[in-house]
N, C-alpha and C positions, 0 to 999 in steps of 0.2 A: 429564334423564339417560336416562329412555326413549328418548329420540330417537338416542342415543350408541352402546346396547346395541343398537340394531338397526341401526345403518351396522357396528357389530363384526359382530353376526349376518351381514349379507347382505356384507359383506366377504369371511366366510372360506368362505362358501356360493358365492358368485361367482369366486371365484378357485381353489378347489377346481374345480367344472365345465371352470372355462377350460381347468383343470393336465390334469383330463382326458381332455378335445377336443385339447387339444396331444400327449400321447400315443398317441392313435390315430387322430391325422388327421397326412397326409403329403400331402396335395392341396394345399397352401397357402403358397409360397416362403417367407411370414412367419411359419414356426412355431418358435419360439424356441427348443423343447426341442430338436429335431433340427437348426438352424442354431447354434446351441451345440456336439453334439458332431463335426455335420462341419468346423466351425472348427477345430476343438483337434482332430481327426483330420490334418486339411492341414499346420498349425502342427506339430505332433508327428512329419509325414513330413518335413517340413524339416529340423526337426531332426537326424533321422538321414542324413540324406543330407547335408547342411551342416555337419555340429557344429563350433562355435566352440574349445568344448573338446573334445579329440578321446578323454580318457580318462574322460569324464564318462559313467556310462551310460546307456543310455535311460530308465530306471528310475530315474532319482538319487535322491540321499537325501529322502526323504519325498516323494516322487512318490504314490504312495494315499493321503496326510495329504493334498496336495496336491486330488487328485483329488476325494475327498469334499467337503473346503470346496466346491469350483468347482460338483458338484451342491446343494449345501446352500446359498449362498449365492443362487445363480442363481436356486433354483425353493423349495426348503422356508422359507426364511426369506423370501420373500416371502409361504406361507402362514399362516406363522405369527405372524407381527410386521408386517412392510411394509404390507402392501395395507391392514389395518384401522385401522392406527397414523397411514399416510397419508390416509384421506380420513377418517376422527376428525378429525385435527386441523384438516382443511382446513375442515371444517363447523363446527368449535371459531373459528377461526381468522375465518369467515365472518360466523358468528351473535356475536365482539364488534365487528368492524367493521361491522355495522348499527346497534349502540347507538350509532352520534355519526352516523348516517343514511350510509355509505358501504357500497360492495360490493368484490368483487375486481375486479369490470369498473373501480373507478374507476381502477384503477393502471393500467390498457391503454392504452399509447401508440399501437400498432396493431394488426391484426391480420395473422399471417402468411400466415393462409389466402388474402387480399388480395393478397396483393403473386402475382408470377409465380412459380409451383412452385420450380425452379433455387435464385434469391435469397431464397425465404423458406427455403426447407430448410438454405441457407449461412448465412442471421442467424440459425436453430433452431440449428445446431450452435455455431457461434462463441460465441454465448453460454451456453452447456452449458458450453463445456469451458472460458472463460475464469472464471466459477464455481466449477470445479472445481478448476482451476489454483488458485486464491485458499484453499477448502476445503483442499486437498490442503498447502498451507504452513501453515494453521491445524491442523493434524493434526500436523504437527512442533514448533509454538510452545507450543501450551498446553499443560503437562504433562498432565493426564486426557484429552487428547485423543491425547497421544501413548502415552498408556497402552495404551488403544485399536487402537493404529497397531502398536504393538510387533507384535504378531500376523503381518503383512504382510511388518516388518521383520526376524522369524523364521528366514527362509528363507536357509540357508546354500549352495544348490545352486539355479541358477537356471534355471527350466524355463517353459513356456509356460500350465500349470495354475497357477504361484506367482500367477498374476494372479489368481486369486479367493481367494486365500487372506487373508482378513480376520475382521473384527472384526464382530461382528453391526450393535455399535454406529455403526459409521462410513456405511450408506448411510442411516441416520436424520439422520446428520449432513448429508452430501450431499443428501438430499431434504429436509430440512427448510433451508437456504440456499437449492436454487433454486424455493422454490415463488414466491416474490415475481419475481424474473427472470423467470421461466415467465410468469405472470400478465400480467407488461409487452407481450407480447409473444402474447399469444396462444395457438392451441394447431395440434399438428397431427391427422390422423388417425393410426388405430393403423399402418400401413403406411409411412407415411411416416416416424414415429417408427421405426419396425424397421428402414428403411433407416441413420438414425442408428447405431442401436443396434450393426446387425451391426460397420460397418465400425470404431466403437469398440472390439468386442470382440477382433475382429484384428488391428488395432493393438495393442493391448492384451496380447494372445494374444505376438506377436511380440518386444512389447518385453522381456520376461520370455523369450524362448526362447534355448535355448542356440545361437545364430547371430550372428556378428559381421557384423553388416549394420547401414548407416547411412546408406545411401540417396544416398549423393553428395551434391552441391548441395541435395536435398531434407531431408538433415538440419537444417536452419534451421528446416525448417515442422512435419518431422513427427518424432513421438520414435521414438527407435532402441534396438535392443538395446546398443549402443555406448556410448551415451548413459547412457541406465537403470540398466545395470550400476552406476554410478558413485551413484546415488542410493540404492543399496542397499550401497555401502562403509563397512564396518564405524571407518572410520578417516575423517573426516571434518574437510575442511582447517578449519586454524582462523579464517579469515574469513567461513566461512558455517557456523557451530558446528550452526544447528540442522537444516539440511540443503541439496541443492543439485539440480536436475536435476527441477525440480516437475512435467514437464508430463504429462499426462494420455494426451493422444491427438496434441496440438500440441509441437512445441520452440519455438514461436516465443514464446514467453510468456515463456521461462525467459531466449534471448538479450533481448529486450526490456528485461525488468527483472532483469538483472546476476545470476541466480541457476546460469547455466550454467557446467558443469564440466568438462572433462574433459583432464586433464592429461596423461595416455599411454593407449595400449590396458589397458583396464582387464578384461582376458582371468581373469584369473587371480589379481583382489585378495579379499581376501574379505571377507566378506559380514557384515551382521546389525547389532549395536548393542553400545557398551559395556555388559557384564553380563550377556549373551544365554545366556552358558552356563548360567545361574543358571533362565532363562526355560523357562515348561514344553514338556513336546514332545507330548505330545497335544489331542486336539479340546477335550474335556470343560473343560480345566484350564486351556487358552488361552480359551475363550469362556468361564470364571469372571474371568480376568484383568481389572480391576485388583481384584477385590471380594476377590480373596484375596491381592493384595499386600500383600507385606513392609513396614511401614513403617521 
């Protein structure tokens, strides 16, 4: 148990330092705090100079609800839960697979660092996001999981911050699914991961923003605002009740296996989940959500 309290200790001791090396270093492309908000600075000038909906404001409804999630999620709830929660478990996780004499190393099929930069950074992602894809429909099927989810599915005006707007609970879910995939496969350094990372978070960024952009022919591979909008339709066809339009950072996941949608310009449907009116509107009340659900 000692051993537990001190990867907690040097968890939040370690990632605290980091949080504050990253706000006052700007010498270093990979710095997450400040490639975070010149993301959602680009995304947000898009916005305004593109808008999809043209009478939506810049400001839309819960835009600062929005905003805070995106910091809170991003950087406080990784000090506060993520980082210790995660390599807890992973040394949890480690120390009972030595009792039947195995390691993590034994589940490595290879290693990425191995292979030529290019191809191993395309298997790093591919496998990320088809995880995620998988994760991301388990977040709509289980009802506690979709409890969760609600949070996300909230958002009645859709903006480029909506993207971090969640559930504290769901990147526990998402990191606790790909630690085993991760493991298979190796690891990469922190840079290389940040290249992942960024170009997820503007896709991401994008998908959510108010711009009807869909990429052309690339809409097959990559998700779109076009696309998206329809996965957050409060009205939801009745052959895929529990949701439709899964993909993460990829569309190719969603045509592959029958889960894509989109039946018109979906500009202007709206938004959120049956019951939503009932669902709370602040930070506080939504991260208690489901512990203070109605039964």
């Amino acid at each position: 148990m000692e051993k537990y309290l001190d990867i907690i200790k040097n968890s939040y001791s370690g990632y605290w330092n980091y949080l504050k090396h990253e706000l006052i270093s700007i010498n270093h492309w990979d710095n997450y705090f400040y490639g975070l908000i010149l993301i959602s600075l680009l995304v947000w000038g898009l916005e305004m100079i593109f808008p999809w909906r043209k009478n939506q404001s810049i400001f839309r409804k819960d835009f600062w609800l929005d905003a805070f999630y995106m910091f809170f999620n991003f950087f406080i709830l990784n000090l506060i839960v993520l980082i210790a929660l995660s390599n807890t478990v992973a040394e949890f996780f480690n120390d009972i697979l030595k009792t039947v004499g195995l390691s993590i190393s034994s589940f490595q099929l290879f290693d990425v660092d191995d292979l030529p930069k290019a191809l191993g950074l395309f298997i790093f992602f591919i496998v990320i996001d088809f995880v995620q894809w998988n994760t991301h429909r388990l977040l709509h099927r289980i009802p506690l999981l979709w409890d969760f989810h609600k949070v996300h599915h909230s958002v009645k005006q859709m903006g480029f911050a909506a993207h971090l707007r969640y559930h504290w609970m769901e990147p526990v879910v998402y990191k606790s699914l790909l630690y085993i995939p991760l493991a298979v496969i190796g690891g990469f350094n922190a840079q290389d991961v940040a290249i992942i990372y960024f170009f997820n978070i503007a896709i991401g960024h994008l998908n959510h923003a108010n711009l009807g952009w869909n990429y052309g022919i690339l809409k097959y591979l990559l998700n779109n605002p076009k696309m998206h909008i329809w996965h957050h339709a409060k009205e939801l066809p009745k052959s895929n009740k529990y949701g439709i339009n899964y993909g993460i950072t990829l569309s190719l996941w969603d045509y592959l296996f029958k889960t894509d949608y989109i039946p018109y310009n979906g500009r202007d449907i709206e938004l959120g989940f049956e019951g939503d009116e009932d669902f709370p509107k602040d930070f506080a009340n939504q991260e208690l959500y489901p512990l203070n659900k109605k039964p």
